[in-house]
N, C-alpha and C positions, 0 to 999 in steps of 0.2 A: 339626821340621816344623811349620809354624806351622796353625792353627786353621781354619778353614773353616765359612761358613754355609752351607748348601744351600738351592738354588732353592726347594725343597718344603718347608725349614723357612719361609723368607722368606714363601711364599705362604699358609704355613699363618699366620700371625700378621697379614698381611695380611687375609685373611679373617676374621681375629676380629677385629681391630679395625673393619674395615668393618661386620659386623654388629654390635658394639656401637652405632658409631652410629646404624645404623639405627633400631634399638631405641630409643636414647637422641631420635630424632626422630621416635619414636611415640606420642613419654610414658612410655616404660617403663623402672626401671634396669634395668640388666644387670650382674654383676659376673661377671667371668673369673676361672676357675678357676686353680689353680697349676700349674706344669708336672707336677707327679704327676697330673693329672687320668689317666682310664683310659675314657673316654667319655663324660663331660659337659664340654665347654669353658666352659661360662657359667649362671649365675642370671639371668633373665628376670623383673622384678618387677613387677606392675599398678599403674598409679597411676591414680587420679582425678582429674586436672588438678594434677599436682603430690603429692598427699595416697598415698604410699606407702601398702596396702594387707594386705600379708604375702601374697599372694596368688601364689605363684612356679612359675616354669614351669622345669624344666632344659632346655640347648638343647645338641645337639650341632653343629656348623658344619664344613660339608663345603667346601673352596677347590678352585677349579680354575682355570687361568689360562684355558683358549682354546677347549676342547675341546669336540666335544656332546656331549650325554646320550644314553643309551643309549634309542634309537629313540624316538628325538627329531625332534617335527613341530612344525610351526605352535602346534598343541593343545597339545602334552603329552612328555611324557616317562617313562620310568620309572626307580628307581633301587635298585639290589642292595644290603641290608644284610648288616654282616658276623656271622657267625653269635657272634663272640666279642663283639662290642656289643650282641647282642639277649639272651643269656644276663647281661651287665653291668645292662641297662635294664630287665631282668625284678622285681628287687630294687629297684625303687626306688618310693618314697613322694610323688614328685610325677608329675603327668603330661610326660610328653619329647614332644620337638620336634627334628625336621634341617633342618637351614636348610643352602640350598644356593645360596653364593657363587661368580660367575662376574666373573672380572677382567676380562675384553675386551668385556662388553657391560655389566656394573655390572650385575647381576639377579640377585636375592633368591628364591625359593619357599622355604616353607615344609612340610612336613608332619608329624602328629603320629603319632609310634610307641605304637601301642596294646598294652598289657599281654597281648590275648589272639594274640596276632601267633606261627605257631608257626615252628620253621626251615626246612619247606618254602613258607614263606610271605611269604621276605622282599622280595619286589619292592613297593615302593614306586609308585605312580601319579600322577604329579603334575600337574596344571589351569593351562596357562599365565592362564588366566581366573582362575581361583578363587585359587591359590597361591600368590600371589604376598605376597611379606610388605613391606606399606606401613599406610598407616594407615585402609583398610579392613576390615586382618584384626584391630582391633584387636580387636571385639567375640568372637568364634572365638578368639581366644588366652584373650579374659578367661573365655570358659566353659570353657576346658580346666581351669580352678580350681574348677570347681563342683561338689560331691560329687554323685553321679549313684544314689545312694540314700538311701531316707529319703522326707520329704515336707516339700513347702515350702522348700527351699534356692533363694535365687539368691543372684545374683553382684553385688559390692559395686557403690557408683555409675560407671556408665560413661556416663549420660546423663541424661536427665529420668523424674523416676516417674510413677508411675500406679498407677491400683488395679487391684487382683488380684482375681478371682473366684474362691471357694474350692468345688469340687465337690462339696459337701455341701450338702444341701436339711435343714432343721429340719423334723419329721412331729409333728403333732398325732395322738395316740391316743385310740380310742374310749374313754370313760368306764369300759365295760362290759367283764370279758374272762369270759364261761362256762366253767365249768369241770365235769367228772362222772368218774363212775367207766365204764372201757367194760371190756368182758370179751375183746377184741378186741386184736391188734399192729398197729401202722400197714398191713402190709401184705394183712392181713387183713380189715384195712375199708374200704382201698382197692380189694381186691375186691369187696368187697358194693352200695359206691357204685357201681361201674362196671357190677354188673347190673342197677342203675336206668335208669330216663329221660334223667335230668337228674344227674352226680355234678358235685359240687363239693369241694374240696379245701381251702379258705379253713380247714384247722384242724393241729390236732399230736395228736398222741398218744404219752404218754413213762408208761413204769412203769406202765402200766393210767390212767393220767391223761386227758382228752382236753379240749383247750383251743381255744376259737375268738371272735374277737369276736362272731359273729351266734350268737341263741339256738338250738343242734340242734332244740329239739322244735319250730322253726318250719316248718325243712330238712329235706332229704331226711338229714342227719346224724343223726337219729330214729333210724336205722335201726342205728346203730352205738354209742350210748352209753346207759347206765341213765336210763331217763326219768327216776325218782324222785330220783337224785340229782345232780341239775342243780341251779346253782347260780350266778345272778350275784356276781362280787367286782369291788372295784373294781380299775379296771386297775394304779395303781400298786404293789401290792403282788407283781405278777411283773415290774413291767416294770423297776425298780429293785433289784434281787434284788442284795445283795451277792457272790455267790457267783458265780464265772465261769461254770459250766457253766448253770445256770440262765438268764443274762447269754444264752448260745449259746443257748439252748431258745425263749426269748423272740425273737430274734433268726428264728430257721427260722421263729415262729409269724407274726412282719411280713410273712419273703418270700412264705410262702405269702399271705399275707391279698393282698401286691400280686398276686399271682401271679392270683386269681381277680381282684381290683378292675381290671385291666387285659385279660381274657382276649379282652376283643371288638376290642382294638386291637395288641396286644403278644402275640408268641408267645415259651417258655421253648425254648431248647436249653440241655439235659441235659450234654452235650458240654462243651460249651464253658462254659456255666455264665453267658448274658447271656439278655437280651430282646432281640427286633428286633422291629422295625413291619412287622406282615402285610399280605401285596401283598392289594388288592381282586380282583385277576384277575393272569390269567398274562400274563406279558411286558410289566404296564403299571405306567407309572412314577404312584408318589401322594405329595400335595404338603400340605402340611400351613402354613396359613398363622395365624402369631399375631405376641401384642403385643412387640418384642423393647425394649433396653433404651429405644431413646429413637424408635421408630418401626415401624411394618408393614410384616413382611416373609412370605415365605415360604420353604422348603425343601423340598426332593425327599427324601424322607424315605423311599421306594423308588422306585430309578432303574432302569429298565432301558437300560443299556446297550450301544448296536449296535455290530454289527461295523463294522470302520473300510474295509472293502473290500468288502459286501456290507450296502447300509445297512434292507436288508429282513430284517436278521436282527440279533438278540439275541444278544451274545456272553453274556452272564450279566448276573444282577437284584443291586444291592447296597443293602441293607439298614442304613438307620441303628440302633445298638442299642449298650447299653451292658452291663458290668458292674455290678451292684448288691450291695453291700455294706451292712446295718445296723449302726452303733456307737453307742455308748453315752458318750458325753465328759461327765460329771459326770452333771448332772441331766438332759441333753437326749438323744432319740434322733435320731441321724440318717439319710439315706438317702447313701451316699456311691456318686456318679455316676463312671464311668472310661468315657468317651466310645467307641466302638471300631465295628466295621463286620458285617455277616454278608453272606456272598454266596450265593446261589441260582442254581439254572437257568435259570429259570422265573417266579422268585416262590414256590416252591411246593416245589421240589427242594433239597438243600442243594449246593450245588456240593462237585465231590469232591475240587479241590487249589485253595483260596480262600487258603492261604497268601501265597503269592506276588501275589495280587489285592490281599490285605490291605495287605502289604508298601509297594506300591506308590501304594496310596491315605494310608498311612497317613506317607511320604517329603511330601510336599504338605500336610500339616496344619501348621499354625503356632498361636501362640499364641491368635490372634485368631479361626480355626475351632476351636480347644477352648472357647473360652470362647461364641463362637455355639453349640455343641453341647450346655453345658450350660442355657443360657438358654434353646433349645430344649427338652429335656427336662424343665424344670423349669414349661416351658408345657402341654406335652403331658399332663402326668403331673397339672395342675394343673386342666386346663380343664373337668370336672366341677365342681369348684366357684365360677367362671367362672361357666358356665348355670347352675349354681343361682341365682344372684345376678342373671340376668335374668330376667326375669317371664315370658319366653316358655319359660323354660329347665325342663327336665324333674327335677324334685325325685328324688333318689336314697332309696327307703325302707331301705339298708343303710347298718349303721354301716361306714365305712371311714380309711385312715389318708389326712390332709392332707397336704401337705407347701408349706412355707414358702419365701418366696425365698432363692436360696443367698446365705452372706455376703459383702462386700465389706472386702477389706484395703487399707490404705494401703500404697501401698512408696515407699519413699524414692528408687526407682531404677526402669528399664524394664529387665525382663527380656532378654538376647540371644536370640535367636530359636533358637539356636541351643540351647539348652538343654533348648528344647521338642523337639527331635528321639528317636525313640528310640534304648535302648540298640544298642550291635553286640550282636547273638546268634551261637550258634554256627548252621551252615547249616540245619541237621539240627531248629532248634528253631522253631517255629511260631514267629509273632509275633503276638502276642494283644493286644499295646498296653500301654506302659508304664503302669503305675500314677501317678497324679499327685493330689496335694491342692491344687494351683492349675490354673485356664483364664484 
C-alpha cells in the first residue's frame, strides 16, 4: 500500500513555511523546529536592521485552510488552548507566542501565551486591530525579550535612542544631625507630642537614642528627650554607617524629616505606604504649575473627576502621589520616586475599591507620562528652594533635605512603549504600580 500525505499534514507545513516568511519579512530569523518538536514549531529571532540580537521568542503556528475562528466578528476572535500544550509551555525559558495562519484570506494574528495562564483559563482573545502579525508588531515581539524584573532593562536597538530619566532625585543633607539620650519608646513620645499644641514627628528614636536634624531643645521635642544630653554631630557619621541596619535607621530618619518638610502640601497613607497632594477643599480639582524640562507647564495634580452621565456630580477625586524610597548608592543618598495615583471621594475620603480606578489610570501611562511625573515631583518637592532664591521668596528658618535633579542616561535605543506597561497580576492583587529605575 503505498504512502500517503494528508491534507492536514500538507497544511500544517504550509503554514509554517508561510509564517517563516512572514517573519523573515519583518526582520526577524525564524528557525523551524524538527519534526519531534512537541509544541514549539519555530525560534523567532530579533534583529536590528540585519544585526542578529540573541534575543528569541518560541512560536507555535496554528494552520487552517478556510474556516472561522471560534466567535469570530469583524473585531475579534477567540481561541481554545490545548491543556497538553499549556502544561508543555509552562516549562519554558523563553516567552511563547501562537500565530494563527489562515490560507483562504492569507492572515497572520499573533498572541503571546503567558506563564501565569491556568487550565480554566485557556481561551485566548484576539484584536483584529491590534493582532495582527506584520511589521507593526515588531516593537511588541521585541519586548516579549525584555526581563520584566530587576531595574533598568530595555530592549536592544529597534530604533533611534534617546535619554532616559532615572527616578531617583540626589538629596543634599543637613550638616547637623542631634542626637540625646530619651527615657522614652518611640511610641511613647509619640504620645506625649500628640498631648501638645503643635506635635511634630520630623525625629527617630532607636535603643533609648533619639535623632533629628532640628535641635529638640528648640521644639516641642523638649519634652521627650534629656535636655543635658543633647548633642550636635556631624551628619556624616550616621548617614554613611557601614552597617546595614543602621543604613535602615538613618533611612526612617530622611522619611520622616520629608514626612514633616512636606506636611502643608503632601499627606502620608500608612496603608499604602505613598504621599499624595492634599485637595484644598472637597470636590475641587488643584493644579500645580512649574518649570518642566524645556518650557511651562502645568498639571492637575488633584483632579476631581465627574460622573460621565450626571456632569454635576463627582464620581471620585484622584490624587497624584508617589512611592518614596531612601538608598544609599556609594557615597550619595537618594530619594527614589515610583510615580503611582491615590483616589479619594471627596478629596478628603479615601475611596473604598480605588483598585480598579488605579488599574485603569495606570493602562494610559506611557513612557513619556512617567517621566512628566517625575520632572513633576522633583519640581514640587524642590520649589522651597525655588522661593528661597527669589528675593520675594519666604526664607525657611529649618534645616531640611534638598534634593537635586533626577539624572539623565544616554540609551543607545528608544524604549517600546510597551515595556512601560505594567506587570499581569493575579485578579485578587491590588495594583500598586510597578516599580521602575527609569521615566
Amino acid at each position: 500500500m503505498s504512502k500517503n500525505i494528508t491534507p492536514s499534514q500538507l497544511l500544517g507545513e504550509i503554514g509554517e513555511a508561510a509564517v517563516r516568511l512572514r517573519f523573515l519579512t519583518m526582520g526577524f530569523q525564524f528557525d523551524g523546529r524538527s519534526r519531534l518538536e512537541a509544541g514549539v514549531d519555530g525560534i523567532a529571532e530579533v534583529m536590528d536592521r540585519g544585526r542578529p540580537l540573541a534575543r528569541m521568542i518560541a512560536v507555535q503556528v496554528k494552520a487552517t485552510d478556510s474556516g472561522r475562528y471560534t466567535s469570530e466578528t469583524d473585531a475579534g476572535f477567540s481561541y481554545l488552548m490545548r491543556p497538553e500544550d499549556l502544561d508543555y509551555w509552562r516549562g519554558s525559558n523563553l516567552p511563547i507566542i501562537i500565530v494563527l495562519y489562515r490560507k483562504s484570506d492569507d492572515t497572520f494574528f499573533w498572541k503571546e501565551v503567558g506563564n501565569q495562564i491556568k487550565d480554566e483559563e485557556r481561551r485566548l482573545q484576539f484584536d483584529k486591530a491590534q493582532d495582527v502579525l506584520d511589521v507593526n508588531a515588531v516593537e511588541r515581539l521585541a519586548a516579549l525579550t525584555v526581563p520584566k524584573a530587576g531595574f533598568g532593562y530595555y530592549v536592544p536597538p529597534i530604533g533611534g535612542g534617546e535619554e532616559a530619566l532615572v527616578n531617583i532625585l540626589p538629596v543634599t543633607l543637613p550638616s547637623e544631625v542631634f542626637v540625646s539620650s530619651t527615657p522614652h519608646t518611640p511610641k511613647k513620645a509619640a504620645a506625649i507630642l500628640l498631648d501638645g499644641d503643635a506635635p511634630r514627628f520630623d525625629w527617630a528614636i532607636k535603643g533609648g537614642t533619639f535623632w533629628s536634624f532640628s535641635d529638640p531643645r528648640e521644639t516641642v521635642c523638649r519634652d521627650i528627650v534629656d535636655l543635658d544630653q543633647v548633642e550636635a554631630i556631624d551628619t556624616s557619621s550616621l548617614a554613611f554607617h557601614e552597617d546595614q541596619d543602621e543604613q535602615n535607621n538613618f533611612a526612617f530618619l530622611l522619611r520622616k524629616t520629608l514626612d514633616h518638610q512636606v506636611r502643608n502640601e503632601l499627606r502620608w497613607n500608612k496603608e499604602r505606604k505613598l504621599f499624595y497632594v492634599r485637595a484644598l477643599a472637597e470636590n475641587t480639582t488643584r493644579t500645580f504649575a512649574y518649570e518642566a524640562s524645556k518650557k511651562r507647564t502645568s498639571t492637575d495634580v488633584v483632579n476631581a473627576v465627574m460622573n460621565k452621565t450626571d456632569k454635576t456630580k463627582v464620581d471620585f477625586v484622584r490624587h497624584h502621589a508617589f512611592v518614596p524610597r531612601f538608598e544609599l548608592l556609594y557615597d550619595q543618598w537618594y530619594l527614589v520616586i515610583n510615580p503611582t495615583y491615590f483616589f479619594t471621594t471627596n478629596g478628603f475620603i479615601p475611596h473604598s475599591y480605588p483598585a480598579a480606578l488605579l488599574a485603569g489610570k495606570k493602562r494610559m501611562d506611557n513612557s513619556a507620562s512617567l517621566r512628566g511625573q517625575v520632572v513633576m515631583w522633583h519640581r514640587f518637592l524642590s520649589q522651597a528652594d525655588r522661593d528661597e532664591s527669589n528675593l520675594f521668596g519666604q526664607a525657611s528658618t529649618e534645616p531640611r533635605l534638598r534634593f537635586g535633579e533626577p539624572p539623565v542616561v544616554a540609551l543607545a535605543t528608544r524604549v517600546p512603549e510597551d515595556v512601560w506597561g505594567s506587570q499581569k497580576k493575579a485578579a485578587s492583587e491590588p495594583d500598586d504600580g510597578q516599580e521602575r529605575m527609569f521615566a
